[in-house]
N, C-alpha and C positions, 0 to 999 in steps of 0.2 A: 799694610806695607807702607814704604815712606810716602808715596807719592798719592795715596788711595785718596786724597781730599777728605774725609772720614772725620767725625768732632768724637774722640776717642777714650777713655782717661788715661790711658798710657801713651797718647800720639806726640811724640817728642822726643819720648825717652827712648836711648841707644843704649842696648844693650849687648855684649858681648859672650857670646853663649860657647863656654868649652864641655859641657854637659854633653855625655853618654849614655846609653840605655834606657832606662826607665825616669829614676829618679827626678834627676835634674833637667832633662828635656822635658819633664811635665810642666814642670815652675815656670820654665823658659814658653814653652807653649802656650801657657795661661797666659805669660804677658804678652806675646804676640798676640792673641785674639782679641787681649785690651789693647791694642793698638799701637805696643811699643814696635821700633826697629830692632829687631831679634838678628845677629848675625851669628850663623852657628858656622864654629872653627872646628875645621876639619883636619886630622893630618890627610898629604897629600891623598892618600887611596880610599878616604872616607873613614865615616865612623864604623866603628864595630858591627852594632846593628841592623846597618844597610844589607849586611852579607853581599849576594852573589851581584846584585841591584839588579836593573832593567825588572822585568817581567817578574823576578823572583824575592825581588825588594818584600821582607815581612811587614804585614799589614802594621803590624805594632811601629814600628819607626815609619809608615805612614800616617798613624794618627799622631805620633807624639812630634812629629816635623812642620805642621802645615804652618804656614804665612811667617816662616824663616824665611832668612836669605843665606847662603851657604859660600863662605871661603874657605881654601886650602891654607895650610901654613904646619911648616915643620918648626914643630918645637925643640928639637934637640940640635937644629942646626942656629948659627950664633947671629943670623941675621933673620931667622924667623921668631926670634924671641924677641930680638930686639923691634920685630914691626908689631907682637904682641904689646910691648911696651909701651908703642904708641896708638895703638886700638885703644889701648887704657886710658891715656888720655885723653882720649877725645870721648868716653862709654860714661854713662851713668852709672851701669850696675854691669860687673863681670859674674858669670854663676858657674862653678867648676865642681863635680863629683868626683877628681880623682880621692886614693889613697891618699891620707893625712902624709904631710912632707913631699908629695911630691912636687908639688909647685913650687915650692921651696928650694930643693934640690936642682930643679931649672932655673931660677932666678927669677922667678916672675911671678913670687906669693905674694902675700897681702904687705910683710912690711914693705917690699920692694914698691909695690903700687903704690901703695896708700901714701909716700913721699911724691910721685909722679902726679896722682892727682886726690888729694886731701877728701873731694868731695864723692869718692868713690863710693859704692854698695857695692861690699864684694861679697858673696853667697857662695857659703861652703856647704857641701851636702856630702855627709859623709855615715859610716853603716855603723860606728859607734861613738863618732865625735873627735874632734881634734886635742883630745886629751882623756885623763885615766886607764889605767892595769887594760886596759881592752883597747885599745888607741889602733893599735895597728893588725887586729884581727884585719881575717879576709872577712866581707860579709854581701850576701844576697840577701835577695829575698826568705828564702827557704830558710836559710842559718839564723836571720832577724826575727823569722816566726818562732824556731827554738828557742833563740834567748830570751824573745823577751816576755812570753809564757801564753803566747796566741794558740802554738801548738798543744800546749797542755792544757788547756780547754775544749780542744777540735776533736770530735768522732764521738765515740762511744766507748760504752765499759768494758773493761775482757779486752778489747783492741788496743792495737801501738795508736799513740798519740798523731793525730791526722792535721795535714798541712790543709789550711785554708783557701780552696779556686781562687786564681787570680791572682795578684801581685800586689796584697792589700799595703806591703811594709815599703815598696819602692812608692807607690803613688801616693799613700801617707807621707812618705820626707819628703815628697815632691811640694804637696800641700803647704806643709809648715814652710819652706824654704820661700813658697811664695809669700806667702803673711809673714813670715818675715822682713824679706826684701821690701812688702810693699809698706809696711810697717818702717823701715828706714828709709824710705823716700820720702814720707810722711816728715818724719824725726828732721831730713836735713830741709825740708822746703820750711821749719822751722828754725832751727840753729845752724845752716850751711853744713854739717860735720858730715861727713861720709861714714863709714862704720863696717866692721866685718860678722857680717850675718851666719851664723852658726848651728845647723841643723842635724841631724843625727836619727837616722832610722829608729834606731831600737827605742832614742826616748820618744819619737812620734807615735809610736806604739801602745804608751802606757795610758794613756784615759780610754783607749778604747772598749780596755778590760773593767771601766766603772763597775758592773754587774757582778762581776764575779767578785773583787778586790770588796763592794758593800754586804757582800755575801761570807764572805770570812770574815771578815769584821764584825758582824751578828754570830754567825754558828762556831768561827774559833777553826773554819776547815772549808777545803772546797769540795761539791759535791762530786761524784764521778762523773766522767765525762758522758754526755749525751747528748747528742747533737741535736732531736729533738726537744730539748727540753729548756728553758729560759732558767739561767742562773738564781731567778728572782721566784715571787712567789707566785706568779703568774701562773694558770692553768684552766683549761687548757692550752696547750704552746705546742705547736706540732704539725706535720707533716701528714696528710690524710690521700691513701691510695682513691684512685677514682677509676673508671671500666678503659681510662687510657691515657692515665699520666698521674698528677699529683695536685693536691692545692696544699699552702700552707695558710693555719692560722692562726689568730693568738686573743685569751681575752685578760684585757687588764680592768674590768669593772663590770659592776652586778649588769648593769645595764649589756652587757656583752655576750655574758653567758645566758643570760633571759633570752635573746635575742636567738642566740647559737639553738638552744632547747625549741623555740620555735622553728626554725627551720626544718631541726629534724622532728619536726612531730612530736617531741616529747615532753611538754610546759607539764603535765602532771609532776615533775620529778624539780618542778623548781622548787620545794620545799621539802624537799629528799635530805635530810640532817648530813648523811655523810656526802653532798655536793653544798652544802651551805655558801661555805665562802674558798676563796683561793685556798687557804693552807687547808683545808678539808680536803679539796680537791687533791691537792697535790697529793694527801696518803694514797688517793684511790686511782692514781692518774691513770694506769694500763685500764682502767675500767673505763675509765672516760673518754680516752683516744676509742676504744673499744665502739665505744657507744655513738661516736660520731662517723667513723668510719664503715658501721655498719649502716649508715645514708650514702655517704659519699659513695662506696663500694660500687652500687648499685646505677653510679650515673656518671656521664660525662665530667673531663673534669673541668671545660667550660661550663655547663647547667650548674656543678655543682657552684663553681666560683659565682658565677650570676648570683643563683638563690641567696648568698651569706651574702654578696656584698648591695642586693638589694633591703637587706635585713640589718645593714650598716653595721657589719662585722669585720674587723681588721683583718682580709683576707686578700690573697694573692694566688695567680695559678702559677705553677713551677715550670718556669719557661725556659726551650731553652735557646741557644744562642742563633738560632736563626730566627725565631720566634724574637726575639730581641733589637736584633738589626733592623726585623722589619713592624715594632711596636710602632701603631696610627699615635699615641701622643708625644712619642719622641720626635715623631715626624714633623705633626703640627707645631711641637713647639719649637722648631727649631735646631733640634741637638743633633739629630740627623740627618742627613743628606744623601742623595743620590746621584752618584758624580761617575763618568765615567773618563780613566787616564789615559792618555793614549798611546802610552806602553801595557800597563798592567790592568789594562780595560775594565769593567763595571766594579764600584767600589760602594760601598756606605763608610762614607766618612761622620767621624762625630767633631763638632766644633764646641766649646768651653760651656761647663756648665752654667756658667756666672755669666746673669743678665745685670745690664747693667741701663735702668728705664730711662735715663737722661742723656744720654748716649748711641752712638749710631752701632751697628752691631758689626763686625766684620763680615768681607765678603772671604769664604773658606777656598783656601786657596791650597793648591797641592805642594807638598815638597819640595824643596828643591835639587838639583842635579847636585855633584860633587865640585863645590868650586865654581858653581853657575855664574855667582857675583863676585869674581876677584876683580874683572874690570871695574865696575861701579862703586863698589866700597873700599878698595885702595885706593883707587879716581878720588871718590868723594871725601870720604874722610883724611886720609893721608897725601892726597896729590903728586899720583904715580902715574906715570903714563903705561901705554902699553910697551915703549922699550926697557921699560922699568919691570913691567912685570915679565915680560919676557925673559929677561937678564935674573931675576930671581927664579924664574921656572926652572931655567939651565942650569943655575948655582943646587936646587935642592931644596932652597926656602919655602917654597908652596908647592 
């Protein structure tokens, strides 16, 4: 926050944050843990995501909020746009994920700004980009994993194409909008230029699919969908039942599957012609998940994950989201916290992946209220009093 004393890489920078849902409060959140001033613009009754607030506040707009500071301000009324105007001036970086034109249609898009203040980063996050034949689709999550062929990779054969857990396509254009932005602030503390940063879900999507896209590339097709199985030549790759859950694991090298063979008791069969090498493997794969799961089967599926990954096998147990919250090295290292609110009482908050070793870390701070800081950041930035802000409450502006 501004005052935290904190040596930051972001401590300085003021940012103005019109970002909803997913997307663009990630970008904005990441530079708040780097130590920018985050003010996230609220219309008056909050953002969408708060829903019901108090006690009922979804956790999801709990993680993606922390160490903002929150104003109100109606944009559709003609003096709420106009104290947007002057946010502008005085912000380093605004970051907005409405629909393409709609800032525009208010008066308060980039050409509009970027004459106000030259030196602006303005970051646009949008679900198929501020331009081409797709420009003004609706787009989620879910719609971004159809287009842009995440879904047609997900599940298995014989089944309809499966949506991928999670909300891989919002927190990807969240990412890139960051590396962007942070990528023009870089750009202007060399040439002074400000710039409009341009992001777009569905193309943050496309390197993901590396595997499959080097996979047609070679075979001329993509294989059918199977969820356990690595688009590559990798094998075994898979998902192994255990007497009370799941491990997954994968081998990409002879040293891998040597390793795998001794675990389960089987090194005779390391010169077995049809396990030879990966594409061997891969003709006989239900033989070999076969063969591996007839160890697992038989045992916990901690003991099992123990035994591979003392055997230094690329292995992991299938965990799941309580198991998660409460993983010992996310704890230790920092990503998770044990915080309790004193509305929506015991929480595990996570703070920013991104360490940064020269630099003091943020203290994780909760959310804030709807409007918490109109006194201090009208005050501060704009120099409004409170009859000031009072006289804009009663007009509608905030």
């Amino acid at each position: 926050m501004p005052s935290n004393g904190k040596d930051q890489p972001l401590s300085g920078i003021k940012v103005v944050d019109l970002t909803q849902i997913y997307q663009g409060p990630y970008a904005s959140f990441l530079m708040a843990q780097a130590g920018a001033d985050v003010v996230k613009v609220e219309p008056p009754g909050g953002e969408r995501l708060r829903g019901a607030g108090g006690a009922r506040t979804p956790v999801s707009f709990v993680m993606l909020n922390s160490n903002k500071r929150s104003v109100t301000l109606n944009l559709k009324h003609e003096r709420g746009r106009a104290m947007l105007l002057d946010l502008a001036r005085h912000a380093d970086v605004l970051l907005e994920n409405y629909a393409p034109g709609v800032m525009d249609r208010l008066g308060v898009g980039w050409e509009i700004l970027r004459d106000i203040n030259p030196g602006l980063i303005y970051g646009s996050g949008t679900g198929y980009g501020l331009s081409g034949p797709d420009r003004d689709m609706l787009a989620m999550d879910h719609t971004i994993q159809a287009a842009s062929g995440i879904m047609s990779v997900t599940g298995d054969e014989g089944q309809p194409p499966a949506r991928a857990g999670g909300a891989p396509c919002d927190i990807m254009g969240g990412v890139h909008m960051y590396a962007g932005v942070m990528a023009a602030l870089v750009g202007r503390h060399r040439t002074g230029k400000g710039t409009l940063v341009e992001v777009s879900m569905l193309e943050s999507m496309y390197f993901t699919l590396c595997s499959e896209l080097t996979n047609y590339h070679i075979h001329g097709r993509i294989p059918p969908r199977n969820s356990a199985r690595t688009p590559s030549s990798a094998c075994p790759y898979g998902r192994y039942a255990c007497t009370d859950g799941y491990i997954a694991l994968i081998s990409v090298s002879d040293t891998h599957w040597e390793n795998i063979l001794g675990v389960i008791g089987r090194r005779e069969l390391l010169d077995h012609t049809p396990y030879k090498t990966p594409a061997d493997r891969r003709l006989v794969e239900d033989e070999i998940n076969q063969l591996i799961e007839s160890y697992t089967a038989s045992r916990s599926r901690d003991d099992a994950y123990q035994a591979f990954r003392k055997a230094r096998v690329p292995v992991a147990p299938v965990r799941g989201l309580d198991e998660v919250m409460r993983n010992e090295h996310l704890h230790q290292r920092g990503m998770l916290h044990d915080m309790v609110h004193e509305v929506m009482g015991e929480l595990v908050m996570p703070s920013s992946p991104i360490r940064y070793s020269g630099y003091d870390a943020s203290d994780l701070q909760f959310f804030p209220d709807v409007g918490q800081h109109n006194a201090e950041v009208y005050g501060d930035w704009l120099g409004l009093s409170g009859a000031d802000l009072a006289a804009l409450q009663h007009q509608g502006a905030i």
